[in-house]
N, C-alpha and C positions, 0 to 999 in steps of 0.2 A: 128617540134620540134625545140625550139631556139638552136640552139649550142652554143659552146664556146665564139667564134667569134660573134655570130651574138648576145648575151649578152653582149662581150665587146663594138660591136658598139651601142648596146643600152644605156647604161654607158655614153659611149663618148657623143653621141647625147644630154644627159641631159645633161651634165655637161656644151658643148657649149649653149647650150636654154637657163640655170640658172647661170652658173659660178659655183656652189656648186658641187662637189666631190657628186653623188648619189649612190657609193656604198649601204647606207643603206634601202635607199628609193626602189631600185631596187629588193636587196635583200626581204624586209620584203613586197612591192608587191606581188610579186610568193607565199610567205607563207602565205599571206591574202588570193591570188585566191584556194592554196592547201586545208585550212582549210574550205574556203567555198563551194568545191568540195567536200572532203570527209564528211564533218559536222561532223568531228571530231577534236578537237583541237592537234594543230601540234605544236612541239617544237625539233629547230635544236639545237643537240649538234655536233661541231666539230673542228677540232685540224687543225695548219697550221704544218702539220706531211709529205705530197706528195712532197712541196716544196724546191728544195736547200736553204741553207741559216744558216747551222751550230748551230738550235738553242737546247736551253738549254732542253733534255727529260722531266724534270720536267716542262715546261711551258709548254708542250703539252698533256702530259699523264692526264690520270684518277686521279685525288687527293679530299682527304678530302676536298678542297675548292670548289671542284666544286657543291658541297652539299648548297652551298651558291647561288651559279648561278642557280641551279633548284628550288632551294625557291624561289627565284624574279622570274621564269620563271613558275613555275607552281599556282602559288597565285592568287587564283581565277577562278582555274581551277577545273574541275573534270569531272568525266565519263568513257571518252575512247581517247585514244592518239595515236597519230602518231610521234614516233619519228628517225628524219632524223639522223644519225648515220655515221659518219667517224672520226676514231678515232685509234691510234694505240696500245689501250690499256693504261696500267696504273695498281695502285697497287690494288690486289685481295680484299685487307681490305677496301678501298674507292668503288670496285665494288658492293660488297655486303651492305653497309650501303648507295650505292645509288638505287641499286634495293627497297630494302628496304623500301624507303622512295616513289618511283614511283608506286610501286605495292601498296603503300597502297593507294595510291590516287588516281588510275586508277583502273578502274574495267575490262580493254581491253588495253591491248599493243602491237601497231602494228609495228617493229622496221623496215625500210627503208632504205637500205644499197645503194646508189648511184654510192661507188667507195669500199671501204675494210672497215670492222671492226675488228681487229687484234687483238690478244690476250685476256688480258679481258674485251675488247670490244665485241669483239664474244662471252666469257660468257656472257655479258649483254642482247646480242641477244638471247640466250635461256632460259632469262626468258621474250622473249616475247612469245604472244598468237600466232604470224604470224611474217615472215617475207619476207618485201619482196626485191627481188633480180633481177636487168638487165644480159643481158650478160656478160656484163663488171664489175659484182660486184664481192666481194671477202670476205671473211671471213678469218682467221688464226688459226692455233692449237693454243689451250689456255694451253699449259705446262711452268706452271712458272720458269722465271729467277732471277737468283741472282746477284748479282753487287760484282763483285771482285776484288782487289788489283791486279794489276798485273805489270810485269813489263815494261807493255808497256800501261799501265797508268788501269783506271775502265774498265772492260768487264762485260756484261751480258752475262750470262754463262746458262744454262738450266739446270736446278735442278735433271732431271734425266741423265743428262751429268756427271755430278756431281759424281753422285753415280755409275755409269757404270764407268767411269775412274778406282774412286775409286774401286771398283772390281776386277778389271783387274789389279790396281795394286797388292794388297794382291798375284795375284797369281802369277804375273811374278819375285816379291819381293822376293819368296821363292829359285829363282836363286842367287847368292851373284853377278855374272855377271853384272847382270841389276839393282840391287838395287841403283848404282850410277845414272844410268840413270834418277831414279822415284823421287830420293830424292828432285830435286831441285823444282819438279813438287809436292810433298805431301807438300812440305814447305808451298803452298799458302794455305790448308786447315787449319784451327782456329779449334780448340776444340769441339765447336758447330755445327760446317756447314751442316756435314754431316747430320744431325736431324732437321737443317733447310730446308736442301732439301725435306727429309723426310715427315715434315711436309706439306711444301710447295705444295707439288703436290697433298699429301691427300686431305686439301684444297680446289684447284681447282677441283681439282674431287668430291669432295663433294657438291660442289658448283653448279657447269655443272649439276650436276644428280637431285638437286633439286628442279632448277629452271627449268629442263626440268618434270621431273615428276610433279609438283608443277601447270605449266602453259603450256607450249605450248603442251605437251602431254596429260593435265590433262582429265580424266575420258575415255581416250580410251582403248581398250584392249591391253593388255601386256606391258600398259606405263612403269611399273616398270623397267620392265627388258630391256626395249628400250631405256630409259633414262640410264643404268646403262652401256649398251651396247657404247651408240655414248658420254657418258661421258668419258668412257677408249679410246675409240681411239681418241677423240680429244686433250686428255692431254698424250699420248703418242710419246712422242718426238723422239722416235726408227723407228716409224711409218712414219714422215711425212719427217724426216733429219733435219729438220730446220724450226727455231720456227719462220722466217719469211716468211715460204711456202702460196703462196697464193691457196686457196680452192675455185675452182669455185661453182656457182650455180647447175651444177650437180652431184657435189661430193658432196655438201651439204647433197641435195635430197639422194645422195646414201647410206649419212650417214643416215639418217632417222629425216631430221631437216625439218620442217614443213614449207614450202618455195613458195612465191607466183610469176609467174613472174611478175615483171615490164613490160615487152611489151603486158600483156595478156590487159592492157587499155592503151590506145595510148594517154587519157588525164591526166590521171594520170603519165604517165613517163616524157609528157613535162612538166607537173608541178613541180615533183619534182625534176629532171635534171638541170632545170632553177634556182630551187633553189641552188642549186649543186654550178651550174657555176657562179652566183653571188656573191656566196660565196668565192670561189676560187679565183673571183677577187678583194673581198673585201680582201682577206690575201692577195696578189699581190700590193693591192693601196694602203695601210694602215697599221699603226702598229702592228694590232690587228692578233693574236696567235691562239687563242680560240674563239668559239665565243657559246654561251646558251642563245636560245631567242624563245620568245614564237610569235604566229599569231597576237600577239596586240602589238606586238612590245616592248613585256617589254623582256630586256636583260640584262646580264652580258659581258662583252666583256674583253678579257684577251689584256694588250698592252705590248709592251715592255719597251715602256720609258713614262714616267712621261708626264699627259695632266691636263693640268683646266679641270676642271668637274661644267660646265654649267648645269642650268635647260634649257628643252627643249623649242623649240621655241612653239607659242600655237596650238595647234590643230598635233602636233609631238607626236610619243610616246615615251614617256619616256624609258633610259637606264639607268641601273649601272655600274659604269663604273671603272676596277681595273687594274691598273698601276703596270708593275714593270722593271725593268733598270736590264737588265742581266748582 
């Protein structure tokens, strides 16, 4: 199996032979060899999220835009897919209007978790048919957070944080003792909040339970109630402490998420590992944030600063390619 290392000397080797940077060449390699191993079209979606480097959530998360990158990535596609998946989440309303748009155009979704799908990323994962998992993969509880004023600047806060606080205050508030205590603390709640939290986790739990009942469960016995089951506890935020806990591949299983391993085929983990590590050093050697690309090499690529956007050299495939200066 290529490792890390033995990817980055691959990298290096080209770049001495040609002089050109083959991050992408290297990269979209491996997802040529994966697509023609499984003879299923494969499209990586993922976030430079694992790396130091202070960037902006909004350039890594799940957004409405990325609805634009799976257009150029899925166009000309259809059947059955494999999608390689690392990502730290993002917002529930861009998750579901990109399910959305994948299930309608795949008829088989195999979602491949290399390193962590986190938050509504792991929702995304239960509306696959399969997913699959190495030792070292991870998933997260999907209970949503909210973005709060705070005095020590924005915090993402957990929505059922939210309303347990809340509780606990009403009742220690009935001391006049402690009420100075609570005050400075209720100040941060707006009129609304508490009904967004409300809302918020409804949501995600609605969401969880129908894309598991819907597809990865669909027509087995007591899907219903199995999806309604590992829907509550994954958006249960009392349950796991913290909504950055990672969830290995046999708590997955234990939750009852329909889970293949990655070692159970020793060609298929170097394939897609490879793709992994490419990738990895493609966010290492280059601007690029995000990256949505399909096995012919049509992509979108998130950068951080402003590039000319050349047509590709001939017989290259084509990218899209979206710029932005944090």
């Amino acid at each position: 199996m290529p490792t890390w290392g033995e990817i980055s000397n691959e990298i290096t080797e080209e770049y001495q032979r040609t002089g050109r940077p083959p991050f992408d060449s290297v990269r979209r390699k491996y997802l040529k060899k994966l697509q023609g191993y499984t003879k299923r079209n494969v499209i990586l979606y993922a976030t430079k999220w694992t790396q130091a480097g202070g960037i902006h959530p909004e350039l890594i998360s799940i957004t409405d835009e990325d609805i634009q990158g799976f257009m150029e990535a899925v166009h000309g596609l259809s059947g059955e897919l494999n999608l390689i998946l690392h990502s730290p989440g993002g917002s529930l309303e861009a998750t579901e209007a990109l399910v959305t748009y994948l299930r309608s155009k795949f008829s088989y979704m195999r979602v491949m978790i290399p390193y962590a799908a986190m938050s509504a990323a792991a929702m995304l994962s239960c509306a696959a048919n399969e997913v699959v998992m190495g030792k070292h993969s991870f998933i997260g509880p999907v209970d949503p957070q909210l973005i709060l004023d705070t005095p020590l600047g924005p915090q993402a806060v957990p929505a059922q944080a939210i309303l347990e606080q809340f509780s606990r205050a009403k009742e220690e508030c009935t001391d006049p003792k402690k009420f100075g205590t609570w005050l400075p603390i209720l100040g941060q709640y707006g009129p609304a909040l508490l009904v967004q939290c409300e809302h918020a986790l409804a949501l995600a739990k609605e969401l969880t339970f129908k894309w598991l009942n819907e597809y990865m469960l669909s027509g087995e016995a007591g899907s219903k109630e199995r999806a309604e089951q590992i829907a509550a506890r994954l958006t249960d935020h009392s349950l796991w402490k913290s909504h950055s806990r990672h969830i290995s591949r046999e708590e997955a299983k234990k939750l009852g998420l329909k889970i293949t391993n990655l070692e159970d085929d020793q060609t298929l983990q170097d394939l897609v590992l490879s793709v992994f590590h490419s990738t990895m050093h493609t966010f290492n050697g280059t601007p690029a944030v995000k990256i949505i690309e399909n096995h012919e090499g049509k992509a979108f690529i998130k950068l951080l600063q402003p590039v000319a956007v050349k047509g590709p050299p001939e017989g290259q495939a084509r990218a899209s390619i979206f710029a932005l200066t944090p």
